[in-house]
Structure formats: structure tokens, C-alpha cells
TIPAVEX-246884 format. One record per residue (C-alpha): x, z, y; chain; residue in one letter; residue number from 0. Coordinates in steps of 0.2 Angstrom, whole numbers, m for minus. Example, Ala and Ser with C-alpha at 12.3 -4.5 7.8 and 13.67 -1.06 7.14 Angstrom:
// TIPAVEX-246884
+-------+-------+-------+------+---------+------+
|    xx |    zz |    yy | zado | drenkol | finu |
+-------+-------+-------+------+---------+------+
|    62 |    39 |   m22 |    A |       A |    0 |
|    68 |    36 |    m5 |    A |       S |    1 |
+-------+-------+-------+------+---------+------+
// end
This chain:
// TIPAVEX-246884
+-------+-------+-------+------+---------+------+
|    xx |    zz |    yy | zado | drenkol | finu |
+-------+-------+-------+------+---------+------+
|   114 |   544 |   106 |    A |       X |    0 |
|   112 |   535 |   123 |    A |       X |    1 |
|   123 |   534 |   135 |    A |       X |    2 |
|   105 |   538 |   146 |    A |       X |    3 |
|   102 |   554 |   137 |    A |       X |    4 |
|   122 |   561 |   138 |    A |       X |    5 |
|   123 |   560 |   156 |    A |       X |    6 |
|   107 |   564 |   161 |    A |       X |    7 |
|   105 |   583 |   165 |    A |       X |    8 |
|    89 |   593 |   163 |    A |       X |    9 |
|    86 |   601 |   179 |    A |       X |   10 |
|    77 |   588 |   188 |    A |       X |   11 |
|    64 |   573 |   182 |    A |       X |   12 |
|    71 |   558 |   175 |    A |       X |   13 |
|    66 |   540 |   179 |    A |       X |   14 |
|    55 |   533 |   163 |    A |       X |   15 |
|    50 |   519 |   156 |    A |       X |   16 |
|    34 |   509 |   160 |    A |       X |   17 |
|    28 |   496 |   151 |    A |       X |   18 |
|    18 |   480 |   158 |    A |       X |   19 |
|     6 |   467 |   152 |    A |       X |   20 |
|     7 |   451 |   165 |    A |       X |   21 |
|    m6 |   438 |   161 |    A |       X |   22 |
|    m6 |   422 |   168 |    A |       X |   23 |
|   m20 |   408 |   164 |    A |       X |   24 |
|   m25 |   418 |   150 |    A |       X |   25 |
|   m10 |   421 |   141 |    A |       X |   26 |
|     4 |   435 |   140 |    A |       X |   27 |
|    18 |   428 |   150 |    A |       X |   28 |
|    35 |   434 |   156 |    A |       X |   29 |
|    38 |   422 |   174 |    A |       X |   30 |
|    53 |   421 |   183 |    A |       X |   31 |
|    45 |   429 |   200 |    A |       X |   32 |
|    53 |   417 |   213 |    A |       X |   33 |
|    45 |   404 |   207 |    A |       X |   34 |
|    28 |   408 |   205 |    A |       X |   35 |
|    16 |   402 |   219 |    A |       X |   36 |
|    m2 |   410 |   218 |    A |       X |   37 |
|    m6 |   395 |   234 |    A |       X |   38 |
|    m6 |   381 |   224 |    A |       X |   39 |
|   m14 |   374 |   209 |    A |       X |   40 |
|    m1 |   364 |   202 |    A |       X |   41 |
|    12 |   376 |   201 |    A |       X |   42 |
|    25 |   362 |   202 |    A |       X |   43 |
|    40 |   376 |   201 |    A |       X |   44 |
|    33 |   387 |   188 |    A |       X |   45 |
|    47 |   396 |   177 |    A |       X |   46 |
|    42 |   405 |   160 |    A |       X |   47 |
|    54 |   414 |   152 |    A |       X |   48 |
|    40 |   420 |   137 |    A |       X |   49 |
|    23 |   415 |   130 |    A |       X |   50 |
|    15 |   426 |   118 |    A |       X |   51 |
|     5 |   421 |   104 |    A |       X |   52 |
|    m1 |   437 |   102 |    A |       X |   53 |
|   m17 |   443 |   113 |    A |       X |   54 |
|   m16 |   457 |   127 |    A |       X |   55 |
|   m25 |   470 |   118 |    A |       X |   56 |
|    m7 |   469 |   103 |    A |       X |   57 |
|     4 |   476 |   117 |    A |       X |   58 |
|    m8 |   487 |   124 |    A |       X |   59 |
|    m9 |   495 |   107 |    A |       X |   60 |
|     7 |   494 |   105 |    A |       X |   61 |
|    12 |   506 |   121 |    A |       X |   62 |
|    m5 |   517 |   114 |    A |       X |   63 |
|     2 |   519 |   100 |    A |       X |   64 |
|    22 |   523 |   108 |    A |       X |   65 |
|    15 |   535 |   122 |    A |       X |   66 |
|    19 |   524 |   136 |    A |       X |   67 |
|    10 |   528 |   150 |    A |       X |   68 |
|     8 |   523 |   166 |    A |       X |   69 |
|     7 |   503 |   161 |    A |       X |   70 |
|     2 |   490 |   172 |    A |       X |   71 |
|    m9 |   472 |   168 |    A |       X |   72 |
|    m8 |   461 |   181 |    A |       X |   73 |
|   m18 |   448 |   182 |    A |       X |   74 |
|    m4 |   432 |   190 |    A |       X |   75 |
|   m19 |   420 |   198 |    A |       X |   76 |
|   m36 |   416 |   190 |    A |       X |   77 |
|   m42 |   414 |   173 |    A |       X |   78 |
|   m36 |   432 |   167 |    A |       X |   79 |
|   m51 |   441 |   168 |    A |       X |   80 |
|   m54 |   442 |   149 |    A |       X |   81 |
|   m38 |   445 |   143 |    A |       X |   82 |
|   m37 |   457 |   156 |    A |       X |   83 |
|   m52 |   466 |   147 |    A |       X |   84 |
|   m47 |   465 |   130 |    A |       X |   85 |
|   m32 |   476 |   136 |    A |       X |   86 |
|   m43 |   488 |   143 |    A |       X |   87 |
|   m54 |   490 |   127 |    A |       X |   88 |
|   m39 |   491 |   115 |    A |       X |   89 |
|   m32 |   508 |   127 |    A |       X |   90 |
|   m47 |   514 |   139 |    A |       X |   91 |
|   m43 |   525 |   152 |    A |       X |   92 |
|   m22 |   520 |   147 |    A |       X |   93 |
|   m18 |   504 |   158 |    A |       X |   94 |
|   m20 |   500 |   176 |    A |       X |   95 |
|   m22 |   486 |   181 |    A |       X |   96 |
|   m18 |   472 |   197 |    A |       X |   97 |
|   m23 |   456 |   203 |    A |       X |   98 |
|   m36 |   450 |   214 |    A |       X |   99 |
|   m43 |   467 |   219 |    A |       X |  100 |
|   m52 |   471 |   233 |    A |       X |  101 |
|   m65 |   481 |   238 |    A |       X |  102 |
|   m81 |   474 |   231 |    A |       X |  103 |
|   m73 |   474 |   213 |    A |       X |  104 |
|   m59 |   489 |   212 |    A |       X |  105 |
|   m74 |   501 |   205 |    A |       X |  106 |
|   m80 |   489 |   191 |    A |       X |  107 |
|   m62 |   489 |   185 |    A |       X |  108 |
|   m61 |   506 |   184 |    A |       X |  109 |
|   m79 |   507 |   173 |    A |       X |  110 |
|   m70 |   493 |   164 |    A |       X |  111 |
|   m59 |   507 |   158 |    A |       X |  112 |
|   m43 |   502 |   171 |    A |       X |  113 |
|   m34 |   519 |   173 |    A |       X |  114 |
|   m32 |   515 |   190 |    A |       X |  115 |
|   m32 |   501 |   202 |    A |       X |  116 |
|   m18 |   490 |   211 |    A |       X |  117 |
|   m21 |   480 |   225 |    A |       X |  118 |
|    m8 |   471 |   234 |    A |       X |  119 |
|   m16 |   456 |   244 |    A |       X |  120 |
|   m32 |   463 |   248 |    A |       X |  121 |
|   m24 |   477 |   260 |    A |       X |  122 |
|   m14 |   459 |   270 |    A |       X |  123 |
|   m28 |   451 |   278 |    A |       X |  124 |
|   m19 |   436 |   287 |    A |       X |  125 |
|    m2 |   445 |   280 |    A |       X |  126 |
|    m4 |   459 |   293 |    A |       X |  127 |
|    m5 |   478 |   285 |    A |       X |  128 |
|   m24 |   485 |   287 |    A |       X |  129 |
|   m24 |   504 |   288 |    A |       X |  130 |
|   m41 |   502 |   287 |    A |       X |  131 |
|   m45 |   493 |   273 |    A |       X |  132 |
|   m33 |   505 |   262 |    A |       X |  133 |
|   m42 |   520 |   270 |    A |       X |  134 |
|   m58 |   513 |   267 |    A |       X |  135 |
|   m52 |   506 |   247 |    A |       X |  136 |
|   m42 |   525 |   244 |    A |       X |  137 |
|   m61 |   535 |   251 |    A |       X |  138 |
|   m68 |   521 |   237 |    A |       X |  139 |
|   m61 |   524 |   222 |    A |       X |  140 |
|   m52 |   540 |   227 |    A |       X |  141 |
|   m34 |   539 |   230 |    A |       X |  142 |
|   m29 |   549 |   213 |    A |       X |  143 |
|   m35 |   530 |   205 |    A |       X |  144 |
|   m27 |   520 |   217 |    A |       X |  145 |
|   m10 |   513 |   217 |    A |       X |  146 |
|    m2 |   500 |   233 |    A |       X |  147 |
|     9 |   488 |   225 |    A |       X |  148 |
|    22 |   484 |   240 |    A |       X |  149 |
|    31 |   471 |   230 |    A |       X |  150 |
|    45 |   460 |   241 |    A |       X |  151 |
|    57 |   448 |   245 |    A |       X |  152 |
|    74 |   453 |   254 |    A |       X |  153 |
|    77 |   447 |   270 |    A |       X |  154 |
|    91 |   450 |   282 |    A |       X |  155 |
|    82 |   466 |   290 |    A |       X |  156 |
|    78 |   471 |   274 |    A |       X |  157 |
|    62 |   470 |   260 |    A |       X |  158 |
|    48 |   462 |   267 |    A |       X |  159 |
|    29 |   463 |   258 |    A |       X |  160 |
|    27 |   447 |   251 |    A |       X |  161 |
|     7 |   444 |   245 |    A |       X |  162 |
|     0 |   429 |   234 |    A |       X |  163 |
|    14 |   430 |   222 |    A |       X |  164 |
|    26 |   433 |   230 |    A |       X |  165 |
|    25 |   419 |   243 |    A |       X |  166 |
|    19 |   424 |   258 |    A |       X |  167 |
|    27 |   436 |   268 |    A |       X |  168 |
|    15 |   448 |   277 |    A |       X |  169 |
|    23 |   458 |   293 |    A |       X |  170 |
|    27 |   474 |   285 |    A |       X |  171 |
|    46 |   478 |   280 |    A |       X |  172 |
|    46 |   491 |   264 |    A |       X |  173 |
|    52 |   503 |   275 |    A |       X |  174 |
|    55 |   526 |   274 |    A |       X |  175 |
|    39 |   524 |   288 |    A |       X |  176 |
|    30 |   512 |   280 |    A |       X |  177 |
|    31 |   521 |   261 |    A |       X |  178 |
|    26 |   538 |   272 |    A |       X |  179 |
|    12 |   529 |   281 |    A |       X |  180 |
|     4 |   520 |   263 |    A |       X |  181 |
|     8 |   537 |   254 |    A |       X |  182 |
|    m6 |   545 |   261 |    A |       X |  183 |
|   m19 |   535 |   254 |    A |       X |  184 |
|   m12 |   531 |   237 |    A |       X |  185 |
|    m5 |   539 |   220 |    A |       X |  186 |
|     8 |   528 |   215 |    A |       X |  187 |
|    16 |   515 |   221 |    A |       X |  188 |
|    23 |   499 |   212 |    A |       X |  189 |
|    38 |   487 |   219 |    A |       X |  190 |
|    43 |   471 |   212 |    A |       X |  191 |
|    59 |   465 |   219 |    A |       X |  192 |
|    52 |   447 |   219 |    A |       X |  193 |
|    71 |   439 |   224 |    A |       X |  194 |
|    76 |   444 |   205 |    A |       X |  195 |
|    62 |   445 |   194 |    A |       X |  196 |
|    62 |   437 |   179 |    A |       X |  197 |
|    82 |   433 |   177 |    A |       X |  198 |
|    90 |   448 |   169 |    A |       X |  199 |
|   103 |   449 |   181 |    A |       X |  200 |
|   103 |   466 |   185 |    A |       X |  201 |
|    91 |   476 |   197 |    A |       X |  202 |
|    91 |   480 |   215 |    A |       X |  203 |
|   103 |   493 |   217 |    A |       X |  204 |
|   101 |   494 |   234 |    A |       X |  205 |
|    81 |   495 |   234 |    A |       X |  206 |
|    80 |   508 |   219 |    A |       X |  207 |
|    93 |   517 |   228 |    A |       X |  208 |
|    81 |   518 |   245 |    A |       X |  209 |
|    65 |   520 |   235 |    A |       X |  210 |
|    72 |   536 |   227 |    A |       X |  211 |
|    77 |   543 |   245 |    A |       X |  212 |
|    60 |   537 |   252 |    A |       X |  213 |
|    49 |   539 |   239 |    A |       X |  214 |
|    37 |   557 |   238 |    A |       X |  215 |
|    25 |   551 |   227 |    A |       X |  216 |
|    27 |   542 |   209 |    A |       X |  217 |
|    37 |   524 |   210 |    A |       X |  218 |
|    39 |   510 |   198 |    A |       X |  219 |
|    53 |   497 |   202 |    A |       X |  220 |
|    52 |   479 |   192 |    A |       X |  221 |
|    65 |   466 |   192 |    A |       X |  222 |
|    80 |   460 |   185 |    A |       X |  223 |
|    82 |   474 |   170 |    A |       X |  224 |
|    91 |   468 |   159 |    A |       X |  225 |
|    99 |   480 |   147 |    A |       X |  226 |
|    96 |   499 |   139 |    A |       X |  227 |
|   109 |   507 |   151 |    A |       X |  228 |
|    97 |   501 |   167 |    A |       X |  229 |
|    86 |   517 |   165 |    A |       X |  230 |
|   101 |   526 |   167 |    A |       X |  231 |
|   105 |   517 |   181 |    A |       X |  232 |
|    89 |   518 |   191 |    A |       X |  233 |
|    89 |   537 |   187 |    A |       X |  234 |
|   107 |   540 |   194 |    A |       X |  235 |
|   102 |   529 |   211 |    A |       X |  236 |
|    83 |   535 |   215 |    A |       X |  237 |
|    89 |   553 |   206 |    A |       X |  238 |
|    75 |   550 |   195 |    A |       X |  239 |
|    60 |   547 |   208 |    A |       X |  240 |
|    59 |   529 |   203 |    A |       X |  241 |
|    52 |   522 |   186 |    A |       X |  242 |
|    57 |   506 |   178 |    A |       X |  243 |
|    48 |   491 |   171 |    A |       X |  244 |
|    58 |   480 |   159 |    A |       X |  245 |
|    50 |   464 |   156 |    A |       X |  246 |
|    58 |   448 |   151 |    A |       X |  247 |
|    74 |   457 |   143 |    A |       X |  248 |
|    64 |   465 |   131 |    A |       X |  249 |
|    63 |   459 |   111 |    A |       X |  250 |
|    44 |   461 |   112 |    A |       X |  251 |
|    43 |   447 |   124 |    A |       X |  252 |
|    57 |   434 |   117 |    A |       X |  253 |
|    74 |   445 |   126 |    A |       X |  254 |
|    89 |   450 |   119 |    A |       X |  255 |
|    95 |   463 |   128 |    A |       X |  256 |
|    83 |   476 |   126 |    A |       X |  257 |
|    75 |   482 |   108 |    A |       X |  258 |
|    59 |   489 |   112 |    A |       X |  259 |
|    60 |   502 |   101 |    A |       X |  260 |
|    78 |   508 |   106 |    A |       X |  261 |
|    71 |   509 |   123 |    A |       X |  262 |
|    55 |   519 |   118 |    A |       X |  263 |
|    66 |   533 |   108 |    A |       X |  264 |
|    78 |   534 |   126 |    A |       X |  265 |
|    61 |   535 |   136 |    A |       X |  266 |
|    57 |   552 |   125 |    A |       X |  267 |
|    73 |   560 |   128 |    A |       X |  268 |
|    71 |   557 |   147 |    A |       X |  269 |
|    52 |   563 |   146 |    A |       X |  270 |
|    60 |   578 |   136 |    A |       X |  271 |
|    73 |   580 |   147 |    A |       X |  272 |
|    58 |   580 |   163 |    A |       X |  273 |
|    48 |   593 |   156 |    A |       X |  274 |
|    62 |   604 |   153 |    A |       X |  275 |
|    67 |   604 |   173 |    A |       X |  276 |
|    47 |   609 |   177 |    A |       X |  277 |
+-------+-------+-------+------+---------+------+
// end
């Protein structure tokens, strides 16, 4: 047995385990999120940990098949469009999915068969927070299919939003006000600590440990994961408010220090463990 399912007690929720399907020019990848630059073409300091050879809709079957919920694509750039589709139709109504929406195109992504919508970039017009656009988005779609993907870069006063992968920063700090604020309008929220995505050095203790205190509504954390035991880890920090994504660690996508289906067997025991505290 896990070290996650000994110490985890059953009278509360436990943090789980959510898969991701991130597409870039077509293809499954895993990028190191640093240096991925969404404002130019060349992408001169591009860093890829993992190409599949193996289409979207395999590892969307794949988390169908495992119960993994809660999953995100997320379309890195142009050219993703179909693959992002091919996920969809392997698992309707099982994935949502990010990257490029806005408010003419969020609705067809949810008739694509999108479980829900995440929009990040869209919501920063000239990297300034628009209460009115989410408002206007969340009154859209509705805000139970709606999720705000306030993924950052740490800064000496804190996380900052960064938009259009990760490279601009926008003038909003991820904040207890700012989670409060965003929270209203959405029904999830997703954070990738951009500083360490991709490198399996470990996650952002310091940001999961915040998120957990700040966080009312359901949060995923990516970034960094790079072993089994970091479940346990962002349970015991966020108290089990936060969720995790693991990514490049994982065997499915060429890591070592994950076995994919280690981590789903843990994941049951914590869902186990989370429907026993209800």
C-alpha cells in the first residue's frame, strides 16, 4: 500500500489525480513550460520533454477507460484544433478543454463535446483582468461549464497571471481576493506554476499550500510533479482542496518517476477515501 493511502485519513476529501492531454502543433507533447512562447513563430527556446506517437483520442481513452475525470486538453498555440477533437469524440462530455477560447467559440466547444471550457487569455485583454468579459463568458456558457485557468509565474510579491504561454504577465497577482473575485463566475479553477513546469523537480509547496487555504471551489495545480508520493504531498499542504496533474514524470508520456497505473490505483483509494468523509 501507498504511503498516500496510510496517512491519509477519511474524514475530509482527499486531493486526486487529474489527467491532461497537451497538444502542441498537432501532436501530444509534454513542454517544459518556461520555455514555451505562444508570441512567436519560431519558438527558438522550445523545450520537449515528450512526443507521442500515439494520437489524442489513445490517452483520452485511456483516462475513459481508468475513471479519471476531470481531465484537461489544452490546445499550446495553433494547429490543435483536430486533435483536440479526436479527444473529444474518443470521451464526450469526459475532457475539457483550453486554448484559444473566447467568447465567440467557448459554446461550439462545449457542442464539440468539451465537458467544460477553460479560458485563460481571453479574460486579459491587454494583460489587465476583465470582470466583464468573464461575467459576460460565465452568463454564456453558464458558470457550472466554465473553468478560469489562472496559471503564473512567481515574482517577488508573489504569482503573477501570466497569458500566451506563460510569457506575458497580466496585472493580476493569484491572490485570496483575486481567487474570491474569479470564484464567482467559475466552477473550477486550474493553475500551472509556469516557473517549474515540465522539470520534475518537485511542485510549488508554497502555491499548493495557499491554494488550499484560498481555494472554495474545485482546484487543479500542474507543475513540477515528479514522483507517486507528490499526491500525498499536495493533500497534506492544500488539506485536500487542491488536485494534481502529473505530466512529464509519468510512464505514459516517456517519465520515470511515475507508473501510470500505480498512480491510478492510489487515485481510487483517495476517491475512496473522499466519499467516505461525505
Amino acid at each position: 500500500m501507498s504511503s498516500a493511502s496510510a496517512t491519509a485519513g477519511p474524514s475530509r476529501r482527499h486531493s486526486q489525480f487529474r489527467p491532461c492531454i497537451d497538444l502542441h502543433q498537432g501532436v501530444v507533447k509534454q513542454i517544459v513550460g518556461g520555455t514555451l512562447d505562444l508570441t512567436s513563430v519560431e519558438e527558438k527556446e522550445l523545450k520537449t520533454n515528450f512526443v507521442a506517437a500515439n494520437p489524442s483520442s489513445y490517452y483520452a481513452k485511456l483516462y475513459r477507460d481508468n475513471g479519471l475525470t476531470g481531465g484537461h486538453v489544452i490546445k499550446l498555440g495553433p494547429n490543435n484544433d483536430d486533435a483536440a477533437k479526436e479527444a473529444l469524440r474518443a470521451w464526450p462530455n469526459g475532457l475539457q478543454v483550453g486554448g484559444g477560447i473566447t467568447g465567440d467559440n467557448a459554446l461550439d466547444w462545449l457542442e464539440l463535446g468539451a465537458e467544460k471550457v477553460i479560458v485563460t487569455s481571453y479574460l486579459f485583454p491587454d494583460a489587465r483582468l476583465s470582470l466583464e468579459r468573464l461575467e459576460a463568458l460565465s452568463r454564456k456558457v453558464g458558470k457550472e461549464r466554465l473553468v478560469v485557468d489562472i496559471s503564473c509565474r512567481r515574482r517577488e510579491k508573489g504569482w503573477v497571471v501570466a497569458m500566451n504561454g506563460w510569457k506575458t504577465l497580466t496585472d493580476t497577482y493569484v491572490t485570496r481576493e483575486t481567487i474570491t473575485l474569479i470564484s464567482q463566475h467559475t466552477s473550477e479553477l486550474l493553475i500551472h506554476a509556469a516557473d517549474v513546469e515540465g522539470l520534475c523537480q518537485g511542485i510549488d509547496e508554497d502555491l499548493v499550500r495557499s491554494l488550499g487555504e484560498w481555494c472554495s471551489i474545485p482546484c487543479t495545480y500542474a507543475g513540477g510533479a515528479k514522483e507517486l508520493g507528490d499526491l500525498e504531498l499536495v493533500d497534506r499542504l492544500s488539506g485536500g482542496q487542491v488536485d494534481l496533474t502529473f505530466g512529464s514524470a509519468l510512464d505514459i508520456f516517456g517519465g520515470k518517476g511515475v507508473g501510470f497505473d500505480e498512480l491510478v490505483q492510489v487515485d481510487k483509494r483517495m476517491k475512496e477515501m473522499s466519499r467516505g468523509a461525505v
